[in-house]
C-alpha positions in Angstrom: -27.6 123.4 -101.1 -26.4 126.4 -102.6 -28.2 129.6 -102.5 -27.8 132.9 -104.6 -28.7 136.5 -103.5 -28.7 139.0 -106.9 -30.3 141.9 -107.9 -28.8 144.3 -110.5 -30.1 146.9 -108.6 -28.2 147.6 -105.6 -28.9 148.6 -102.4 -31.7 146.3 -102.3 -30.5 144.1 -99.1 -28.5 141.8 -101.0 -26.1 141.5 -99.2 -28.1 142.1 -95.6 -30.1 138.7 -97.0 -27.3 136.8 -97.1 -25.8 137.7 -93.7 -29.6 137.0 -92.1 -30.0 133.7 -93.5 -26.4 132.2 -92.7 -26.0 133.4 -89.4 -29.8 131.9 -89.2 -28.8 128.5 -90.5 -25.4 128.5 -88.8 -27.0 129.4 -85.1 -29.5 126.2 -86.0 -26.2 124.0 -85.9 -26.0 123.9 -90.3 -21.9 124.3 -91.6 -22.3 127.5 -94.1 -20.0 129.0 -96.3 -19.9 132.3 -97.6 -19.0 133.1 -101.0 -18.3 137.0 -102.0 -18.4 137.8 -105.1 -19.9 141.2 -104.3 -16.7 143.9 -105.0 -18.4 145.6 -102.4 -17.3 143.1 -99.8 -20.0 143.8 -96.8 -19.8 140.1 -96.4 -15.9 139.8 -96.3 -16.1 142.4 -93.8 -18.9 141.1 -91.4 -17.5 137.8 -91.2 -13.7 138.6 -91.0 -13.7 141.9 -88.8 -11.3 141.7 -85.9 -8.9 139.0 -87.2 -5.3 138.9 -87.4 -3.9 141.0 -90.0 -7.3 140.9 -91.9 -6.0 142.6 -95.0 -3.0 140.3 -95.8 -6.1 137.4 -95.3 -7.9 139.1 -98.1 -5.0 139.1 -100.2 -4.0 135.9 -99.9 -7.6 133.8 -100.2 -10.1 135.2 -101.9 -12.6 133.9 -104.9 -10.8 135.6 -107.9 -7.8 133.4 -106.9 -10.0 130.4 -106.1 -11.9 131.4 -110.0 -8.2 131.8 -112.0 -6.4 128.8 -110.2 -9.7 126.0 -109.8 -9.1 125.6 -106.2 -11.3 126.8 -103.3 -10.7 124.9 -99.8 -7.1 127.2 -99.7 -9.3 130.1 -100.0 -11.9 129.7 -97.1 -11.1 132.4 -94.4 -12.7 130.7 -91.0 -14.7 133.8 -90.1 -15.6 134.8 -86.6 -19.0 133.4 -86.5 -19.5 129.9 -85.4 -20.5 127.3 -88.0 -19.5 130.1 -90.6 -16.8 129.9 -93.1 -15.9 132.6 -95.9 -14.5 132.8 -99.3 -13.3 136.3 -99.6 -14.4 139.0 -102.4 -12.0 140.8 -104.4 -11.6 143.6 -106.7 -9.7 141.9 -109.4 -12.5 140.0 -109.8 -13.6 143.0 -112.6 -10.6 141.6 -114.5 -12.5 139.0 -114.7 -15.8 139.4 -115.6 -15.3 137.6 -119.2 -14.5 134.7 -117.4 -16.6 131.0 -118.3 -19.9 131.2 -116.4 -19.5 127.6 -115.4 -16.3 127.7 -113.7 -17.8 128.6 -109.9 -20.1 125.2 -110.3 -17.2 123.3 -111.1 -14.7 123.8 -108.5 -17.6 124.4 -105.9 -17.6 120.3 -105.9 -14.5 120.6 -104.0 -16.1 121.2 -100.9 -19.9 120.8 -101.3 -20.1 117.7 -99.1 -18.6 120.2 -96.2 -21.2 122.3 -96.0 -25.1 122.0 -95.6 -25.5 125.3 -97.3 -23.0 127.5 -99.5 -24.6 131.1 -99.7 -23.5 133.0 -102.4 -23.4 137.2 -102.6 -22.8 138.8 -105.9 -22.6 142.2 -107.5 -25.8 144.3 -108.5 -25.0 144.2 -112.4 -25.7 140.9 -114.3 -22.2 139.7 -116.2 -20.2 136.2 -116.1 -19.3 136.2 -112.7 -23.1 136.3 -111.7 -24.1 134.1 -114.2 -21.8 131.9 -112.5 -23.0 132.3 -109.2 -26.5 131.6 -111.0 -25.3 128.2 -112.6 -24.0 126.9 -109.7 -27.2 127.7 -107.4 -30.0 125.4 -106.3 -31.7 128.6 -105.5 -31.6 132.1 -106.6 -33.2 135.0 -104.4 -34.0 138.1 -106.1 -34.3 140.9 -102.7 -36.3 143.7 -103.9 -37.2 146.9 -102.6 -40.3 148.1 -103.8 -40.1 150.9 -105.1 -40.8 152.5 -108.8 -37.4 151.0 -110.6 -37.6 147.6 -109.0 -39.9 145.9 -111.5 -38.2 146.5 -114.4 -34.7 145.6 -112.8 -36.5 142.2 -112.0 -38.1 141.9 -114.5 -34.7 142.4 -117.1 -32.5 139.7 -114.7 -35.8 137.3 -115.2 -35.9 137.1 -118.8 -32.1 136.6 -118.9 -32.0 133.8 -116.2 -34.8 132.5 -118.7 -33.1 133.0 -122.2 -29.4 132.5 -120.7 -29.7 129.9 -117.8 -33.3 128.1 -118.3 -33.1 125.4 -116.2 -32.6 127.8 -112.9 -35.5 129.9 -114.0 -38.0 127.9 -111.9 -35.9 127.9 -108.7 -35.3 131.5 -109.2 -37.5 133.6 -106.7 -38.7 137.1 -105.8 -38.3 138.1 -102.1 -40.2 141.4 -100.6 -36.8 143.4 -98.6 -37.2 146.4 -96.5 -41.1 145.8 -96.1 -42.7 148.7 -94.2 -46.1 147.0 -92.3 -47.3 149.9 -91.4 -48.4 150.5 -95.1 -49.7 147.4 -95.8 -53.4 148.5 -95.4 -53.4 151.7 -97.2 -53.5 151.2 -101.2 -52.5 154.4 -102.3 -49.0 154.0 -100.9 -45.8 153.2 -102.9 -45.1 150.3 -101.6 -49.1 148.9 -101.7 -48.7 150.0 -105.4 -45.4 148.3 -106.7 -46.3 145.4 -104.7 -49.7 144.8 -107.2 -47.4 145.9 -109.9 -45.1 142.9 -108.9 -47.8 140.4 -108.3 -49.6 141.2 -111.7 -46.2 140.9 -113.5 -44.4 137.9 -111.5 -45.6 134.5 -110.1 -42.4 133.7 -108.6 -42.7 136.0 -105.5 -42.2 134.6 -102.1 -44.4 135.3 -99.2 -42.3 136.2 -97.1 -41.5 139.8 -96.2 -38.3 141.4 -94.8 -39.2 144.2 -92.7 -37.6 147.3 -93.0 -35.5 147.5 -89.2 -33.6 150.8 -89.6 -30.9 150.1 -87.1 -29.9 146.9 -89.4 -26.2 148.6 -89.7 -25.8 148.2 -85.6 -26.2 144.9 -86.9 -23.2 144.3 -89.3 -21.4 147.1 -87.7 -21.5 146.9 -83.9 -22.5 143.3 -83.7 -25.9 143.7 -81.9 -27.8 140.5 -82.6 -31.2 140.2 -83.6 -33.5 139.3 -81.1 -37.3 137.8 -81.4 -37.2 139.8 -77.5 -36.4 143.5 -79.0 -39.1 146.2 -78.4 -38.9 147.1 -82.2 -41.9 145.8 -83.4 -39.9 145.9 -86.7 -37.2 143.9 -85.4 -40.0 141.3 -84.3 -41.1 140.6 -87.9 -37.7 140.4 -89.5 -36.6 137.7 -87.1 -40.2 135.6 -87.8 -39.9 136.4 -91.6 -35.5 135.2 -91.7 -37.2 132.1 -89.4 -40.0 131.4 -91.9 -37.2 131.5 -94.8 -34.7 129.5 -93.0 -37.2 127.0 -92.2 -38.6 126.5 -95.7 -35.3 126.2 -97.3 -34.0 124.1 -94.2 -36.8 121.8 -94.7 -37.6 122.1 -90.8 -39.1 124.2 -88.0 -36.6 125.1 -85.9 -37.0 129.0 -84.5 -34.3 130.6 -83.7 -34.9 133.1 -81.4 -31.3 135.6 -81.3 -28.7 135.7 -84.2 
């Protein structure tokens, strides 16, 4: 299966839902592979910090080179997290951005019997290379942050996944990022708000929500594992709610506790 995370808004957990759901699916025993199309690499980084000259590896195999030259197995990086495997970003890919937006699902058959899951991370803008990404997925998550701008970002990728790539528009789905519970009762909030804004405008929206753990950059920075045991109520609900995902797209109940 291959899954998309895009937004055109950044800074959304884009990239953060990516990480969570493939170190999920890889710690439940599932081959995943990376694929970062994002120029602003978070997942090159996470998955290749700490190996041998790292830069030259990002040089030498990344997905511009696997997009321009139609091969991909050459340019998986094996990244330091079991059952993980990565396809570099790269900045040339914005010489790119014309490119055909059905070249990704094409060479992607290359290695789709490898993997039980190919997760793919792309830049908050909407252009060929996400399109691409957006072609070659079985699903497409749209992270949002619920604030003011959100809808309308949504709401603008929607209609063009609907006009430009129809037959993904009903395997295209909203998911609530950076959820604060402790608003959940009061109406009046921001959040409380948006969120009826959303469900008013959208009936593509997930229930499932992300909760908002404010120490998520110990995670891709320093490592520190999630854990269903952490005395961060917060913590607590994002490992249920990446669980409750992983599960539903996994097509099995299998809770994984630490990852």
């Amino acid at each position: 299966m291959v899954i998309v995370s895009t937004s055109i808004k950044g800074g959304v957990g884009k990239s953060s839902l990516v990480l969570l759901l493939a170190n999920n699916l890889a710690s439940r025993g599932h081959k995943v592979l990376v694929v970062d199309m994002d120029l602003n690499n978070t997942s090159t980084i996470y998955y290749t910090m700490g190996l041998k000259n790292v830069q030259e590896v990002w040089e030498r195999r990344n997905i511009m080179i696997a997009l321009t030259q139609g091969r991909v197995e050459e340019n998986i990086v094996h990244s330091r997290i079991e059952n993980v495997d990565v396809i570099p970003s790269s900045l040339s890919l914005c010489n790119i951005r014309a490119i055909d937006y059905r070249v990704l699902n094409k060479i992607l058959e290359e290695v789709k019997g490898k993997y039980d899951f190919i997760l793919i991370d792309t830049s908050p803008t909407y252009d060929n290379l996400v399109m691409n990404a957006i072609n070659a997925a079985d699903l497409v998550l749209n992270p949002v942050e619920l604030t003011e701008y959100a809808c309308n970002m949504s709401l603008f990728l929607m209609n063009k996944i609907k006009e430009e790539l129809p037959d993904k528009y009903e395997n295209t789905f909203i998911i609530y990022n950076k959820w604060e519970e402790r608003f959940r009762n009061y109406p009046n909030t921001v959040q409380s708000q948006v969120q009826d804004l959303f469900e008013k405008t959208f009936d593509n929206i997930l229930d499932i929500r992300l909760a908002n753990v404010y120490s998520f950059n110990r995670y891709t920075h320093f490592d520190e594992k999630l854990k269903l045991s952490a005395k961060s109520k917060g913590t607590v609900r994002l490992v249920e709610a990446v669980n409750e995902l992983a599960d539903n797209i996994a097509r099995e109940k299998h809770f994984v506790e630490e990852f």
